[in-house]
mmJSON file of the N, C-alpha and C atoms, coordinates in Angstrom:
{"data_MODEL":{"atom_site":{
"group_PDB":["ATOM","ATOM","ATOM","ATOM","ATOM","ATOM","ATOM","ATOM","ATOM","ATOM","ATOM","ATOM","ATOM","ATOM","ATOM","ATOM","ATOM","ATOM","ATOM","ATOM","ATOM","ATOM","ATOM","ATOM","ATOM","ATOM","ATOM","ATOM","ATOM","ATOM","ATOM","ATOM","ATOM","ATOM","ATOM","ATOM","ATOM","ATOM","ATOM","ATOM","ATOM","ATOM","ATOM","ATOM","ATOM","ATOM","ATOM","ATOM","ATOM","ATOM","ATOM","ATOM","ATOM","ATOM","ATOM","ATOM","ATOM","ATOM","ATOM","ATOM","ATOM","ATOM","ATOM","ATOM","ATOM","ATOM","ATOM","ATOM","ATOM","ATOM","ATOM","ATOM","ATOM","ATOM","ATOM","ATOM","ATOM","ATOM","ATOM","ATOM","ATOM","ATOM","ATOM","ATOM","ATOM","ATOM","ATOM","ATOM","ATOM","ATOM","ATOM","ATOM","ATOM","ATOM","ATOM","ATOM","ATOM","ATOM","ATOM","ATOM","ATOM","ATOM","ATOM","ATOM","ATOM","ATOM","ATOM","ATOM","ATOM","ATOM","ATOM","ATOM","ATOM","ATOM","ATOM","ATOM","ATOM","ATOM","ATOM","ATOM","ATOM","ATOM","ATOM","ATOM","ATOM","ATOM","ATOM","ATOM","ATOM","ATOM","ATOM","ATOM","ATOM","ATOM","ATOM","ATOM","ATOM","ATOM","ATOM","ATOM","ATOM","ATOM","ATOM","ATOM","ATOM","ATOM","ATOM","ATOM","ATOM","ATOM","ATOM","ATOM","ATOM","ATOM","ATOM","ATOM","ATOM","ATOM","ATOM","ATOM","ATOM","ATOM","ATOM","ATOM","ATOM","ATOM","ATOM","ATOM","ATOM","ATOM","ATOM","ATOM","ATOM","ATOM","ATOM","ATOM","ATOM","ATOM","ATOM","ATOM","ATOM","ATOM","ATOM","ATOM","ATOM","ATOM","ATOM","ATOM","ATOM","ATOM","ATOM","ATOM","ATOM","ATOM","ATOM","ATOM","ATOM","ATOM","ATOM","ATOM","ATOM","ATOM","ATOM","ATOM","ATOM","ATOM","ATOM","ATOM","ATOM","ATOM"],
"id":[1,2,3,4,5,6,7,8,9,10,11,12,13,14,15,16,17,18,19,20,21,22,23,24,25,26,27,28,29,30,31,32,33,34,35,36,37,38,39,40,41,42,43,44,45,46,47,48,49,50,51,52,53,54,55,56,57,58,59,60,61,62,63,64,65,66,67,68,69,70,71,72,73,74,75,76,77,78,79,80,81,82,83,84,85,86,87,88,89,90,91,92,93,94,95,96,97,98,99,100,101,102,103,104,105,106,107,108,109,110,111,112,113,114,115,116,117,118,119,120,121,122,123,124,125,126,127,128,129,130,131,132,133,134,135,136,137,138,139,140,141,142,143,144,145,146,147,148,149,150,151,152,153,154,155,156,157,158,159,160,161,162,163,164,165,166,167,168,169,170,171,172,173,174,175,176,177,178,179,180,181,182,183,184,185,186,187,188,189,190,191,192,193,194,195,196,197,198,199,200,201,202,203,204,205,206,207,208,209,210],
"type_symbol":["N","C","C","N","C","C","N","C","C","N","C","C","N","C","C","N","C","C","N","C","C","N","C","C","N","C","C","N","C","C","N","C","C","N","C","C","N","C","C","N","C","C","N","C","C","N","C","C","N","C","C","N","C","C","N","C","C","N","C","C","N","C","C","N","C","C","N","C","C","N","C","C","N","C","C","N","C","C","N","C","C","N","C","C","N","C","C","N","C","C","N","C","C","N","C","C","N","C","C","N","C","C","N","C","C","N","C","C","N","C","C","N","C","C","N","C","C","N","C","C","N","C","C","N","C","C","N","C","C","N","C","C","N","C","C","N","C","C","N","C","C","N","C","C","N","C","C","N","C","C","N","C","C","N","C","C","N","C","C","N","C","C","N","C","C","N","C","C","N","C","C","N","C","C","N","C","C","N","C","C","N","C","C","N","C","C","N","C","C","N","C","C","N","C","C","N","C","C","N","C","C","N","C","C","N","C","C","N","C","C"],
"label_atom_id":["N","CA","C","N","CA","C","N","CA","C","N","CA","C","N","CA","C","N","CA","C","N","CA","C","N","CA","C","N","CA","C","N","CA","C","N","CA","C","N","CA","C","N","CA","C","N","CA","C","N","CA","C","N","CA","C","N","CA","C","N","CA","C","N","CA","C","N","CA","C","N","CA","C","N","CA","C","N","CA","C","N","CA","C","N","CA","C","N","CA","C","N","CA","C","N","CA","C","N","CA","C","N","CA","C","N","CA","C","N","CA","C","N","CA","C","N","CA","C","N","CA","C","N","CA","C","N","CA","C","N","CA","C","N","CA","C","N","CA","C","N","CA","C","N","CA","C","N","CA","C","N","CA","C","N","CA","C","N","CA","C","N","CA","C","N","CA","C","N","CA","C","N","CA","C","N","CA","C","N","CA","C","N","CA","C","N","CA","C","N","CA","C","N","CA","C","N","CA","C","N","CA","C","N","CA","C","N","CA","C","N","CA","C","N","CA","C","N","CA","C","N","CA","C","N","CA","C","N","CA","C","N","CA","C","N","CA","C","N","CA","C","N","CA","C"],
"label_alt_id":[null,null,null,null,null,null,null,null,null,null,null,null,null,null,null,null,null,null,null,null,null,null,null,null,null,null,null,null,null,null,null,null,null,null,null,null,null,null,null,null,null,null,null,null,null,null,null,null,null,null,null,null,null,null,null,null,null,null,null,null,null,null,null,null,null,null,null,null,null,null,null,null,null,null,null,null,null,null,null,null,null,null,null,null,null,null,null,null,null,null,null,null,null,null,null,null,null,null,null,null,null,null,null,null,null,null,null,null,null,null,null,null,null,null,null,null,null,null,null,null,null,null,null,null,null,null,null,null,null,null,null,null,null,null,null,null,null,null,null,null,null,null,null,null,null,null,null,null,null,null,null,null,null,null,null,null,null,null,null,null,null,null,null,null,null,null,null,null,null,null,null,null,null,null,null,null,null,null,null,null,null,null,null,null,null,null,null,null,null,null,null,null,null,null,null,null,null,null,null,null,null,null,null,null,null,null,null,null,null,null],
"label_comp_id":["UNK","UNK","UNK","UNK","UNK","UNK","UNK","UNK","UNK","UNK","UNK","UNK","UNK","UNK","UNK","UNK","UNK","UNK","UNK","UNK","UNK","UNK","UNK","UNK","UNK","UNK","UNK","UNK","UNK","UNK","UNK","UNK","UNK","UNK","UNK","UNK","UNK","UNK","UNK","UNK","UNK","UNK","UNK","UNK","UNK","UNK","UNK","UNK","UNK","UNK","UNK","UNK","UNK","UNK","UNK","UNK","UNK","UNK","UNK","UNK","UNK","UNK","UNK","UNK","UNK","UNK","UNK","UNK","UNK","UNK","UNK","UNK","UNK","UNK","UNK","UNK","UNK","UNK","UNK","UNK","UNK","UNK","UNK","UNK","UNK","UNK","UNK","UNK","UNK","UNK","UNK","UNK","UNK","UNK","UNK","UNK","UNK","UNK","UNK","UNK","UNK","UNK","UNK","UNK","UNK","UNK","UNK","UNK","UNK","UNK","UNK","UNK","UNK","UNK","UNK","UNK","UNK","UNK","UNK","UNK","UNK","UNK","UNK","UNK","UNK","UNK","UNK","UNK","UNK","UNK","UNK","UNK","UNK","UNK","UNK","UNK","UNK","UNK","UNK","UNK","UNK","UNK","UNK","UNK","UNK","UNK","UNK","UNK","UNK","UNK","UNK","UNK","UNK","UNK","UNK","UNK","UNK","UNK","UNK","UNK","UNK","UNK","UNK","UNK","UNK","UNK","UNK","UNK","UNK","UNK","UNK","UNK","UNK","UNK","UNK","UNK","UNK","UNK","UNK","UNK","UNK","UNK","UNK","UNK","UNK","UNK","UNK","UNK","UNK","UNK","UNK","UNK","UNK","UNK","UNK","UNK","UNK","UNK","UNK","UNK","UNK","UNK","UNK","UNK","UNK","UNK","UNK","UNK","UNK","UNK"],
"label_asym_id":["A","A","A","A","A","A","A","A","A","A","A","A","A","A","A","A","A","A","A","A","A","A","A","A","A","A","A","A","A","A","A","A","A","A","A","A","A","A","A","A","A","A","A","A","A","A","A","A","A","A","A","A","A","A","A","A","A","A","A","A","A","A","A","A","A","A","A","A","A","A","A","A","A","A","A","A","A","A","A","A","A","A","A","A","A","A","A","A","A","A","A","A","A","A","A","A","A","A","A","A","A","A","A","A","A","A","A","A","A","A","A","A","A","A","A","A","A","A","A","A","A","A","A","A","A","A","A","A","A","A","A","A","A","A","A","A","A","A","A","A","A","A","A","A","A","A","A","A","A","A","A","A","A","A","A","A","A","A","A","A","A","A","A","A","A","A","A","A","A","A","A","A","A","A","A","A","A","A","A","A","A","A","A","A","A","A","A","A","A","A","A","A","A","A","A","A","A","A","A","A","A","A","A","A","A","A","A","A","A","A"],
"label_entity_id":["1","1","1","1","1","1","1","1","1","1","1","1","1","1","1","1","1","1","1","1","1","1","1","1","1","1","1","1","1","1","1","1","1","1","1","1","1","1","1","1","1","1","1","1","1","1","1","1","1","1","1","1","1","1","1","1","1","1","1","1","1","1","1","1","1","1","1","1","1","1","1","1","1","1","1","1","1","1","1","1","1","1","1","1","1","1","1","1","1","1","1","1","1","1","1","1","1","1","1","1","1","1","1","1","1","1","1","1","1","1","1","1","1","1","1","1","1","1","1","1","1","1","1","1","1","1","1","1","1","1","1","1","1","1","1","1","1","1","1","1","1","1","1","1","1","1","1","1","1","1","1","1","1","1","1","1","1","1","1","1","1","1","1","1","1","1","1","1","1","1","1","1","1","1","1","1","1","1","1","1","1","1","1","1","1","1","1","1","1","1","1","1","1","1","1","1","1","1","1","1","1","1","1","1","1","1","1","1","1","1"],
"label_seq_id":[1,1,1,2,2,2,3,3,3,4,4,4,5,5,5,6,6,6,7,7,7,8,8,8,9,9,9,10,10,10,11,11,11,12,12,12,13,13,13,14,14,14,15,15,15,16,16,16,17,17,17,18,18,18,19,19,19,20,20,20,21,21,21,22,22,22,23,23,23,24,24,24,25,25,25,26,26,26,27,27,27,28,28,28,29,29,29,30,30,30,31,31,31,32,32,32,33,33,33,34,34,34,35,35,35,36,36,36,37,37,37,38,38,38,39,39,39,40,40,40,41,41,41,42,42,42,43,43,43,44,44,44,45,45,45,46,46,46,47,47,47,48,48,48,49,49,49,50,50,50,51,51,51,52,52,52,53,53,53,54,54,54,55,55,55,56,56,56,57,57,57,58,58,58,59,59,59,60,60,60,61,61,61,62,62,62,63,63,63,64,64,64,65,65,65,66,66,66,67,67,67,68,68,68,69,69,69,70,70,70],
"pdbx_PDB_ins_code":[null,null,null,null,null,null,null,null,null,null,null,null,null,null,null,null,null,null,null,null,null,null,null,null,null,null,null,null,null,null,null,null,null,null,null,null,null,null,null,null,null,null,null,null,null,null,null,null,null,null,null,null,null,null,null,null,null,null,null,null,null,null,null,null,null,null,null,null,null,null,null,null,null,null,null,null,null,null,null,null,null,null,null,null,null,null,null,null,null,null,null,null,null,null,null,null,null,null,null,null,null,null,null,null,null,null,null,null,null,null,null,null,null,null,null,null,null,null,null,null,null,null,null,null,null,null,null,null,null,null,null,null,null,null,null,null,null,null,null,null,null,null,null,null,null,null,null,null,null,null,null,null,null,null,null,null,null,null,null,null,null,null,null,null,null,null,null,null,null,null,null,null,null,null,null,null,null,null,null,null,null,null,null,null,null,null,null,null,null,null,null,null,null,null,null,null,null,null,null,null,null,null,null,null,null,null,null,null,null,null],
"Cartn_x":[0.845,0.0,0.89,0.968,1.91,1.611,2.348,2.34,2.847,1.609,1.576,2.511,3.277,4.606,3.211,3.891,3.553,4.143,3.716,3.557,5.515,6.009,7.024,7.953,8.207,8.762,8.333,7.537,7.205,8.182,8.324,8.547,10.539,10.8,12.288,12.929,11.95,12.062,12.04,11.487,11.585,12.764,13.395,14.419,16.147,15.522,17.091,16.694,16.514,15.966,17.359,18.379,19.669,20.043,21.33,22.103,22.979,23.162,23.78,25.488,26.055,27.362,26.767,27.438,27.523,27.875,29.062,29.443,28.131,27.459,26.218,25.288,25.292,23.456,23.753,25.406,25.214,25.295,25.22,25.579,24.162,22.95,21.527,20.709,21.647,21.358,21.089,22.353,22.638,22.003,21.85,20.768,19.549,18.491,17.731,17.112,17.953,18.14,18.572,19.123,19.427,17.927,17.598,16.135,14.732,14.854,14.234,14.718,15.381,15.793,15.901,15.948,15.466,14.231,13.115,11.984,11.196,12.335,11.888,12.132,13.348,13.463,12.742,12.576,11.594,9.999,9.371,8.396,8.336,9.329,10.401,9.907,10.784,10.676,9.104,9.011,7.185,6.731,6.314,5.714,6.273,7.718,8.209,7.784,7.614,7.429,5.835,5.145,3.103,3.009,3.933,3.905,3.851,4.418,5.473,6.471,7.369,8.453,9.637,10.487,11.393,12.46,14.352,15.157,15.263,14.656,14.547,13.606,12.63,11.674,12.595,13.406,13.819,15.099,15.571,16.606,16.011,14.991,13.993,14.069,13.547,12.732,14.523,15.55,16.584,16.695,16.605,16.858,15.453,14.58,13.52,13.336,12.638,12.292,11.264,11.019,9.592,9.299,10.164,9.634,8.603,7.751,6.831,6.863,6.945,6.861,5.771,5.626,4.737,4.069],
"Cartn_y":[-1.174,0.0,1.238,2.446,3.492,4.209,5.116,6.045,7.289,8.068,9.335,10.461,11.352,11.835,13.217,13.749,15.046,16.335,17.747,18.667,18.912,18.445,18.481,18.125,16.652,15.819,16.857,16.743,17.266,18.314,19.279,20.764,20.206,19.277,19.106,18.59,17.822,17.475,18.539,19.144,20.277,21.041,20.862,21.897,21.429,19.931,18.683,18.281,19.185,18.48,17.574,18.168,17.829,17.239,16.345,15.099,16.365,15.646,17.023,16.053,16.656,16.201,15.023,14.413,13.415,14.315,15.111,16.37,17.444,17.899,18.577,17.9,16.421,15.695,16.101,15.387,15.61,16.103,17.756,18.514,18.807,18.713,18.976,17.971,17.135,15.943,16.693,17.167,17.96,19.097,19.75,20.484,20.676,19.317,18.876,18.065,17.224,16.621,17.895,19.106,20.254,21.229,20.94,21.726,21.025,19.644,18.749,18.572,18.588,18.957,20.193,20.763,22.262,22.723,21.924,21.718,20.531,19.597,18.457,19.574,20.382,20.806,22.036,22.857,23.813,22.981,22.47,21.22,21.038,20.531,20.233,20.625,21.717,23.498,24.011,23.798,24.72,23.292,22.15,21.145,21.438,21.424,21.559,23.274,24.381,25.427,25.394,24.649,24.892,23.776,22.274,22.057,22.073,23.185,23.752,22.999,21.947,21.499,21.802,21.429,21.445,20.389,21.085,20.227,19.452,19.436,19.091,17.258,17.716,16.919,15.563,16.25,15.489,14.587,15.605,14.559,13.052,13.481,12.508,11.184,11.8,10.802,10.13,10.315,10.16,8.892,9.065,7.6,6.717,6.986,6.172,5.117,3.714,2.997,2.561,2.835,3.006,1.915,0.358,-0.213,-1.145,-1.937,-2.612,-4.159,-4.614,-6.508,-6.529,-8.338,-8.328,-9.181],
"Cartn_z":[0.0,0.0,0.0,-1.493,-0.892,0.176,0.304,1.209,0.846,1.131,0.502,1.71,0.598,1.231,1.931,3.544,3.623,3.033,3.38,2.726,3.088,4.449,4.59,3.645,3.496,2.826,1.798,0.782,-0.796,-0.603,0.121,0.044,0.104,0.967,1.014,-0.471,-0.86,-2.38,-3.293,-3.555,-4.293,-4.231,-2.925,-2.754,-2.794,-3.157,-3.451,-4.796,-5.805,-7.182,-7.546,-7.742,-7.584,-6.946,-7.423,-6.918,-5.757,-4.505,-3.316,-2.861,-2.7,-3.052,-0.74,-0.902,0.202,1.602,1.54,2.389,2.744,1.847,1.93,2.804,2.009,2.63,4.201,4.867,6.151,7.132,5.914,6.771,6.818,5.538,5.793,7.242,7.09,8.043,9.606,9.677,11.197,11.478,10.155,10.816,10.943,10.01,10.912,12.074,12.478,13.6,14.92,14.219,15.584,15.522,14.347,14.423,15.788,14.682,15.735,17.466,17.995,18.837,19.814,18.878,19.305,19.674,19.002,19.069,20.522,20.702,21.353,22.963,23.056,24.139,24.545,23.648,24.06,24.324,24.18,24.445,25.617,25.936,27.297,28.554,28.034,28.855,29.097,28.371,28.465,29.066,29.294,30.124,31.389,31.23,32.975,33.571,33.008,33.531,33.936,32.903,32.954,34.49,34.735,35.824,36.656,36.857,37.98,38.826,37.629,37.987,38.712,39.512,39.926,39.299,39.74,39.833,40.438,41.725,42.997,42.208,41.61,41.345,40.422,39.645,38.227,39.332,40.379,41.086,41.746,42.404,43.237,42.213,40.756,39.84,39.478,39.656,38.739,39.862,40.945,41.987,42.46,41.593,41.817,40.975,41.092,40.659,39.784,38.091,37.485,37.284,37.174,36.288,37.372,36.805,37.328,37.616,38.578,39.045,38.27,37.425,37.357,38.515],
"occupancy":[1.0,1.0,1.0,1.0,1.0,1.0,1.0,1.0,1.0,1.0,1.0,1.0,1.0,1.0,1.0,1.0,1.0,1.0,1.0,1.0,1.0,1.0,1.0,1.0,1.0,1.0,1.0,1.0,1.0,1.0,1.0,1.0,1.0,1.0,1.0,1.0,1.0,1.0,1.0,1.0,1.0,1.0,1.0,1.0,1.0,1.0,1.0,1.0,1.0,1.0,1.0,1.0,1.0,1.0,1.0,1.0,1.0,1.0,1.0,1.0,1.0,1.0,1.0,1.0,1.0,1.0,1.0,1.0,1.0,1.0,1.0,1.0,1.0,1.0,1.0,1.0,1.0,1.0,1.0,1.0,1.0,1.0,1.0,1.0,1.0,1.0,1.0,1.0,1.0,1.0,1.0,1.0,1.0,1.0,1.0,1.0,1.0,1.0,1.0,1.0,1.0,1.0,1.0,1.0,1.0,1.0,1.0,1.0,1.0,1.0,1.0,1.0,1.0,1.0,1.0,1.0,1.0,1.0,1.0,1.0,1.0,1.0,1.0,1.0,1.0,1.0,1.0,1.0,1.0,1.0,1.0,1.0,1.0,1.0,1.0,1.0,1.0,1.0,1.0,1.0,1.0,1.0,1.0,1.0,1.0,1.0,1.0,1.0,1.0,1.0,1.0,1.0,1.0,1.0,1.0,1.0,1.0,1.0,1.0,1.0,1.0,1.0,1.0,1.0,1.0,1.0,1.0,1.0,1.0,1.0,1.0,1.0,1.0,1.0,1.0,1.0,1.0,1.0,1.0,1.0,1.0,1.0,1.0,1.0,1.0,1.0,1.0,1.0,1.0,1.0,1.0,1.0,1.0,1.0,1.0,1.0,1.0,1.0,1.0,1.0,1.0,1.0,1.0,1.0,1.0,1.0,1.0,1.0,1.0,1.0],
"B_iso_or_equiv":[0.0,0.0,0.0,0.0,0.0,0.0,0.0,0.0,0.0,0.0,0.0,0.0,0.0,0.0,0.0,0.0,0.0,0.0,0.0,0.0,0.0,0.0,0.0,0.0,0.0,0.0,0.0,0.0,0.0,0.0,0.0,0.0,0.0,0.0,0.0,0.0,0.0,0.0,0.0,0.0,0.0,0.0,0.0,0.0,0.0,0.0,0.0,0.0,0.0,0.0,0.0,0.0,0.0,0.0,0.0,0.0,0.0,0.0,0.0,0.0,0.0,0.0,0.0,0.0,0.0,0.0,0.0,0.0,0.0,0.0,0.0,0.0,0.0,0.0,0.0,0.0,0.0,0.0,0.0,0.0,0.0,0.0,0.0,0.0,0.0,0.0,0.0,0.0,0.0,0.0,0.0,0.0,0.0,0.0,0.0,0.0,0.0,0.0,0.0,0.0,0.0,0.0,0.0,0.0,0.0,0.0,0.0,0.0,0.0,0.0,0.0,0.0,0.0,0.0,0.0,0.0,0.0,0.0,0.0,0.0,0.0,0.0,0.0,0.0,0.0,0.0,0.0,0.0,0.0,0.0,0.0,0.0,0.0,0.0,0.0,0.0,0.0,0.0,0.0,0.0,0.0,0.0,0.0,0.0,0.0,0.0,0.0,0.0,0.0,0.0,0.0,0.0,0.0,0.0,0.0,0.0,0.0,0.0,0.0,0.0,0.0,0.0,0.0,0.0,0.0,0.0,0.0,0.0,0.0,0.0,0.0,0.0,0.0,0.0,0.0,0.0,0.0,0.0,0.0,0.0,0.0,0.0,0.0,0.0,0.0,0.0,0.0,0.0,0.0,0.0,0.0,0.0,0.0,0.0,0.0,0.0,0.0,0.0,0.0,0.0,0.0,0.0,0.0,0.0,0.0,0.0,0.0,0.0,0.0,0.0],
"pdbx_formal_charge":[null,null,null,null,null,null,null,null,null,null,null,null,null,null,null,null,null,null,null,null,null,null,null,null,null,null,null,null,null,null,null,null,null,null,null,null,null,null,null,null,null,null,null,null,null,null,null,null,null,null,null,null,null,null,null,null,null,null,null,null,null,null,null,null,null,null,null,null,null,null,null,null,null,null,null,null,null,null,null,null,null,null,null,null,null,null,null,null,null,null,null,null,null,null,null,null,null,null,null,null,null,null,null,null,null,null,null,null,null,null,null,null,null,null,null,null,null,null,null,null,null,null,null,null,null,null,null,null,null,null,null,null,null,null,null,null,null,null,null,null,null,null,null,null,null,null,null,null,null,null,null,null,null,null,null,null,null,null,null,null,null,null,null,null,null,null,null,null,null,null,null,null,null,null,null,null,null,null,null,null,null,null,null,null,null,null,null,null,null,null,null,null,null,null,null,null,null,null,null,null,null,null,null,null,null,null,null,null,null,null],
"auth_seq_id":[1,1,1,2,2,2,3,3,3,4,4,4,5,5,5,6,6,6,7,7,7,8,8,8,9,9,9,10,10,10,11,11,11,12,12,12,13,13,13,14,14,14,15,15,15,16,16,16,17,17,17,18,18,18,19,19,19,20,20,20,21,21,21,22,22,22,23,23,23,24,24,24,25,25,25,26,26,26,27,27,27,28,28,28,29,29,29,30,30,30,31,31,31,32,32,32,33,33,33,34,34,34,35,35,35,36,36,36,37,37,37,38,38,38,39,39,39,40,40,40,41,41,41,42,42,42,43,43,43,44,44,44,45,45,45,46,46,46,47,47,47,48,48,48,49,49,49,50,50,50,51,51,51,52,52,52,53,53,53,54,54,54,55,55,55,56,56,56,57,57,57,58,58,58,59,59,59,60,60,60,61,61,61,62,62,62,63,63,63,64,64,64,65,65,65,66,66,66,67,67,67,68,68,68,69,69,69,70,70,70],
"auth_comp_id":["UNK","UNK","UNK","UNK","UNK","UNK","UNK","UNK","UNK","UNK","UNK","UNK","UNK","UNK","UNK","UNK","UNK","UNK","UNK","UNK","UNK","UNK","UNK","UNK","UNK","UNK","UNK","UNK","UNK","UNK","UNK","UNK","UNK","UNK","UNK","UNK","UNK","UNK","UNK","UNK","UNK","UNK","UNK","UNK","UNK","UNK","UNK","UNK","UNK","UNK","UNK","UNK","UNK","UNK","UNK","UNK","UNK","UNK","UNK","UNK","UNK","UNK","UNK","UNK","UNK","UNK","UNK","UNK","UNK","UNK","UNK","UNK","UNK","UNK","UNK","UNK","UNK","UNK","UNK","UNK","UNK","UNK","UNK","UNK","UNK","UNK","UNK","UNK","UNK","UNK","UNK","UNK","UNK","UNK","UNK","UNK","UNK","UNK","UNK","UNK","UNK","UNK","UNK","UNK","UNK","UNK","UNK","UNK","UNK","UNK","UNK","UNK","UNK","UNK","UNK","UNK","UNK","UNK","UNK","UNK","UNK","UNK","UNK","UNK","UNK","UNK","UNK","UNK","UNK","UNK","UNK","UNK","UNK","UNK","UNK","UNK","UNK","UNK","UNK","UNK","UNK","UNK","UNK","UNK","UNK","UNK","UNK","UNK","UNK","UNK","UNK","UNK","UNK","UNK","UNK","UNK","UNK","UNK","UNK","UNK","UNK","UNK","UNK","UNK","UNK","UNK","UNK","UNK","UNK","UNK","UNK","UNK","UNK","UNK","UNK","UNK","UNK","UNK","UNK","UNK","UNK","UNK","UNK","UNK","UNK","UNK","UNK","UNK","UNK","UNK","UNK","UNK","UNK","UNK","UNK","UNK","UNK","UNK","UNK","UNK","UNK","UNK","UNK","UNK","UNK","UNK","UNK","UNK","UNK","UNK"],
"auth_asym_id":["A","A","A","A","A","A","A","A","A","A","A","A","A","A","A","A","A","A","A","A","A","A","A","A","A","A","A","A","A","A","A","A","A","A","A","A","A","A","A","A","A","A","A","A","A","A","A","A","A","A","A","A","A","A","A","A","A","A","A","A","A","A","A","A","A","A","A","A","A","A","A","A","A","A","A","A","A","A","A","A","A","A","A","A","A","A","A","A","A","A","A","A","A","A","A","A","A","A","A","A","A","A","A","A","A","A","A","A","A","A","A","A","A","A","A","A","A","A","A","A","A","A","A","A","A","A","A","A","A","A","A","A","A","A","A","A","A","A","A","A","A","A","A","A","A","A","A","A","A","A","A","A","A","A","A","A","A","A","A","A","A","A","A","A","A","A","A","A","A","A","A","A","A","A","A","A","A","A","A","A","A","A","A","A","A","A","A","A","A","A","A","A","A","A","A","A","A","A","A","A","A","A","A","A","A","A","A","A","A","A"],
"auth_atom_id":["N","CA","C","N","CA","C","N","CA","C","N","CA","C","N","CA","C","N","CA","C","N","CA","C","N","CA","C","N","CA","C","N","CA","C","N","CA","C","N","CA","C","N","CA","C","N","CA","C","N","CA","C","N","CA","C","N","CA","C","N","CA","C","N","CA","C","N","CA","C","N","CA","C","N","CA","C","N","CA","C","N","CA","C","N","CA","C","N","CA","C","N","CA","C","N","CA","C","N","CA","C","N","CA","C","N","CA","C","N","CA","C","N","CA","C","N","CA","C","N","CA","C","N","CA","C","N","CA","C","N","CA","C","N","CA","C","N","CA","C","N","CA","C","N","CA","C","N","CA","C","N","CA","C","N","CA","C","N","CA","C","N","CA","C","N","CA","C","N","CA","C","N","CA","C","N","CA","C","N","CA","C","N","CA","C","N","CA","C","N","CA","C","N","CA","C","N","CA","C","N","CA","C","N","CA","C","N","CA","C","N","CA","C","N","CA","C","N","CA","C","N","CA","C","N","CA","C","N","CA","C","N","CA","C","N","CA","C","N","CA","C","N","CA","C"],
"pdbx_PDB_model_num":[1,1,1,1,1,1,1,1,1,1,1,1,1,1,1,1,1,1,1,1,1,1,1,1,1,1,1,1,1,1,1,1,1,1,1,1,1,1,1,1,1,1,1,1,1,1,1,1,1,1,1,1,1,1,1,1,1,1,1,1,1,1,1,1,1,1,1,1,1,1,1,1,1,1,1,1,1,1,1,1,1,1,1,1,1,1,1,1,1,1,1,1,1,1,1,1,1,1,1,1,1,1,1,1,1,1,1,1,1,1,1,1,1,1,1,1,1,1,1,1,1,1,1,1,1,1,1,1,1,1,1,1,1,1,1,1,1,1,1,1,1,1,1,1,1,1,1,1,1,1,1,1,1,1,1,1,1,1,1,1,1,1,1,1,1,1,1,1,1,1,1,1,1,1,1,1,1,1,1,1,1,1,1,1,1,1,1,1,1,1,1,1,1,1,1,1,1,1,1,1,1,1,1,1,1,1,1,1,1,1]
}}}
């Protein structure tokens, strides 16, 4: 079954009509993986501030135990 590309993808295509030398792709590589990222942490940030998180909180959780017996 294909799979139809989003408006994203289409628009990155358009803009690599051209063969991109190997040095280029990864450097396009890095900077969307720093975009995405950039994105994942501001996300982040705004959940932990609307919380009203603490460091205090993230230390607690860093020595606690999540996983579950069954």
């Amino acid at each position: 079954m294909p799979v139809a590309l989003n408006n994203v993808q289409l628009e990155i295509l358009k803009l690599f009509r051209n063969d991109q030398p190997e040095e280029e792709l990864q450097e396009i590589r890095s900077l969307l993986i720093a975009y995405l990222a950039d994105k994942v942490t501001y996300e982040a940030d705004k959940a932990f501030h609307e919380k009203g998180y603490t460091t205090a909180i993230f230390e607690k959780w860093k020595q606690e135990h999540f996983r579950k017996t069954a």
